[in-house]
C-alpha positions in Angstrom: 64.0 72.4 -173.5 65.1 70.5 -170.7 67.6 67.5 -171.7 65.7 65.0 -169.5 62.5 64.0 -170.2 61.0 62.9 -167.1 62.3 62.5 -163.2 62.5 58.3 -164.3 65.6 59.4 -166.9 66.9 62.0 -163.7 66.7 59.1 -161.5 68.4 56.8 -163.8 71.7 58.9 -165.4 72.0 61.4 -162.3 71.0 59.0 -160.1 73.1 56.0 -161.6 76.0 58.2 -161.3 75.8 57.8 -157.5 75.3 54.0 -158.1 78.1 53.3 -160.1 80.0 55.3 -157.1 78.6 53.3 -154.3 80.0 50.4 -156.8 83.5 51.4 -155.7 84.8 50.1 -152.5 87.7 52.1 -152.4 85.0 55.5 -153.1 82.9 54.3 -150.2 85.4 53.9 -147.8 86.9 58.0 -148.2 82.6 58.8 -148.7 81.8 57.2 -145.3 83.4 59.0 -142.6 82.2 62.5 -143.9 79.0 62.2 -142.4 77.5 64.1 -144.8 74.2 63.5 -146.2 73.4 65.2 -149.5 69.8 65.9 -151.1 69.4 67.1 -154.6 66.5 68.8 -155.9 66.5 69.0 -159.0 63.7 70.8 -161.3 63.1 70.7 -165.5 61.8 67.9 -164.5 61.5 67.9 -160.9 63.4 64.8 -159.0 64.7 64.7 -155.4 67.5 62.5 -154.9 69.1 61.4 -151.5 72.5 60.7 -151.0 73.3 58.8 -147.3 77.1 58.4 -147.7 77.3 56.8 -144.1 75.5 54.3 -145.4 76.1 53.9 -148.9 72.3 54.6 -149.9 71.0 56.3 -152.4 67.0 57.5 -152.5 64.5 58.7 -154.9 61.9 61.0 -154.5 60.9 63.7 -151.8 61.2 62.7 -148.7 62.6 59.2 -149.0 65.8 58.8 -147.2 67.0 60.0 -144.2 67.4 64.0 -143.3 69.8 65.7 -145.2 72.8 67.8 -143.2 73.5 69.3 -146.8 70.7 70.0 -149.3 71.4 71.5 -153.3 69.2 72.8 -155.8 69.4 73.0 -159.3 68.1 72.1 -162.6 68.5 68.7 -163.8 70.1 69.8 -166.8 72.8 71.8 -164.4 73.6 68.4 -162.9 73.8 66.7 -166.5 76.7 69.5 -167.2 78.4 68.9 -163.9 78.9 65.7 -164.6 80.2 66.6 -167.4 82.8 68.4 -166.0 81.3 71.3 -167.8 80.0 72.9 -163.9 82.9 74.4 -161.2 80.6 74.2 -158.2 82.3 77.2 -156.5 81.5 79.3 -160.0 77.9 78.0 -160.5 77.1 78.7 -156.7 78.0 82.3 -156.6 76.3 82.7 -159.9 73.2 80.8 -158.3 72.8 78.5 -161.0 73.3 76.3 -158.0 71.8 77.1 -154.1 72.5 75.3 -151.3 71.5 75.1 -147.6 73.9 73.9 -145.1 77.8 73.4 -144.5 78.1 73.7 -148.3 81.9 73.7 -147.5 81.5 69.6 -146.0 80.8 69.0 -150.1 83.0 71.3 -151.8 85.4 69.1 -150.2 84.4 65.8 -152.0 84.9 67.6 -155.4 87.9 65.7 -156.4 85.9 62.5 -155.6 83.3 63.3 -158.0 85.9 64.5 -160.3 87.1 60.5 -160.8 83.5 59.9 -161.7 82.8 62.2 -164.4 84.6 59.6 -167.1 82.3 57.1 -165.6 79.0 59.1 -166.2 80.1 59.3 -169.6 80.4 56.2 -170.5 77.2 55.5 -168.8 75.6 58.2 -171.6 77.2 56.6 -174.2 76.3 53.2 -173.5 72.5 54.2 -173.3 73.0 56.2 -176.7 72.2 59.3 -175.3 74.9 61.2 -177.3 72.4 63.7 -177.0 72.8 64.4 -173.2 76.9 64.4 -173.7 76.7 67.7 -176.0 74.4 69.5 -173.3 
């Protein structure tokens, strides 16, 4: 059973994730000169999320958002665990847990940046009460 129940609860933990980053003036500045601009498609349930880091934007849905230069897939509940620092990227692509189309090496890059926001996605869980997604 997938851990989220509909792309509204994707868009809202995943998503916030990415909000509480763009939160972080110090996040934005190192995020903004990459250039890169990330979709994620995620499935169980199905949610597209666009990440514009030149811009600082974040969009929901297919096809909202500028063109991506860097595109992932993966289940939602894969991006739950990677948050919770329970993914390596690296690992989960050559497994294909995770695919990904274009200079996957621009975003293996930011790793470390996401890193600093896995604490931060926690405490997001918790404060909703959804011990539930922490044990995932």
């Amino acid at each position: 059973m997938a851990v989220f129940s509909d792309e509204q609860e994707v868009y809202r933990f995943l998503g916030g994730v990415f909000r509480i980053g763009m939160e972080d003036p110090e996040l934005v500045a190192k995020l903004k000169p990459t250039g890169i601009v990330l979709r994620i498609t995620y499935t169980e349930p199905d949610a597209v999320l666009t990440v514009d880091f030149p811009n600082a934007e974040l969009h929901e849905g297919a096809g909202a958002g500028p063109d991506p230069n860097v595109e992932l897939f993966m289940t939602a509940d894969t991006g739950n665990r990677f948050w919770l620092g329970k993914v390596v990227l690296p690992v989960a692509l050559a497994k294909g847990d995770v695919r990904a189309k274009g200079p996957i090496a621009k975003v293996l890059k930011l790793l470390p940046l996401a890193k600093g926001l896995f604490g931060r996605y926690k405490q997001q869980l918790e404060d909703a009460g959804r011990s539930d997604l922490l044990t995932s």
